[in-house]
N, C-alpha and C positions, 0 to 999 in steps of 0.2 A: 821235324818230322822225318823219320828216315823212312829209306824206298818199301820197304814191304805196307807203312802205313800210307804212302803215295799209292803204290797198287792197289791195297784194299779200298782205298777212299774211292780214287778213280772208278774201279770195276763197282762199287754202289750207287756213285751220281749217273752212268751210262745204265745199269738197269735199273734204276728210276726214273731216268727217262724214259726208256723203252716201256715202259710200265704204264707211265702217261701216252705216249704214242699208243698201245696199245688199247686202252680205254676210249681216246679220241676216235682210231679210227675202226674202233668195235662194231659199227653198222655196216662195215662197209664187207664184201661178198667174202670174201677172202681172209679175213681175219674174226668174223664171226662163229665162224665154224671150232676155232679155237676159244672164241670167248666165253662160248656158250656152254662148253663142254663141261663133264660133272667138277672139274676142276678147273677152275679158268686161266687163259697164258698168264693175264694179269696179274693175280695171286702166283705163281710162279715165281715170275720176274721180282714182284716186291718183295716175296722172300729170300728169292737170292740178293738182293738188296743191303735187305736187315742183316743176314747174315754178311754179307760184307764187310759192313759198316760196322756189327760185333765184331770184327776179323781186326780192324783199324782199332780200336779198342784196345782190344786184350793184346796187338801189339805194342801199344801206347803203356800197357800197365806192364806186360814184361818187361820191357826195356828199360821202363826207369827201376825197378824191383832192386838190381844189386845196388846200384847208387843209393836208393836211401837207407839200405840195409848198413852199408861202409857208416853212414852218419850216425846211425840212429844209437843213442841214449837212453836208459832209461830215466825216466824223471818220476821219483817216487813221489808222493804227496806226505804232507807233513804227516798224514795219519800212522801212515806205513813206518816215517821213522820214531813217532811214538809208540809202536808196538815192538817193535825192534830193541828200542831202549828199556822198556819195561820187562821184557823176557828174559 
């Protein structure tokens, strides 16, 4: 895992927590006032989350990209090279 997929993972497990703490202490005087609102902190938080956690992802998929590109083969199927031989 290299660091930018360490940073994105980290920054989604801390707001999804916060996301949890937010829902828990949603009654309470001071945090309701945000909860309630036409858009709640909690949706917020878990979207900043998700997108995180996409963030970890698509660094996951770039990185490996030129390595299997160096490898990569085509592997034709028999059909392909009977079409190839009859042409």
């Amino acid at each position: 895992m290299s660091a930018a997929q360490r940073i994105f993972n980290s920054i989604g497990v801390v707001l999804t927590l916060a996301c949890f703490a937010v829902v828990v202490a949603g009654n309470t005087e001071l945090i309701s006032r945000f909860e309630h609102a036409g858009f709640p902190l909690s949706w917020i938080l878990a979207a900043a989350a998700v997108l995180a956690f996409l963030a970890t992802e698509f660094c996951d998929s770039s990185a490996s990209l030129p390595e299997e590109a160096e490898d990569f083969e085509p592997q034709f199927s028999s059909e392909w090279e009977a079409v190839e031989l009859h042409s």
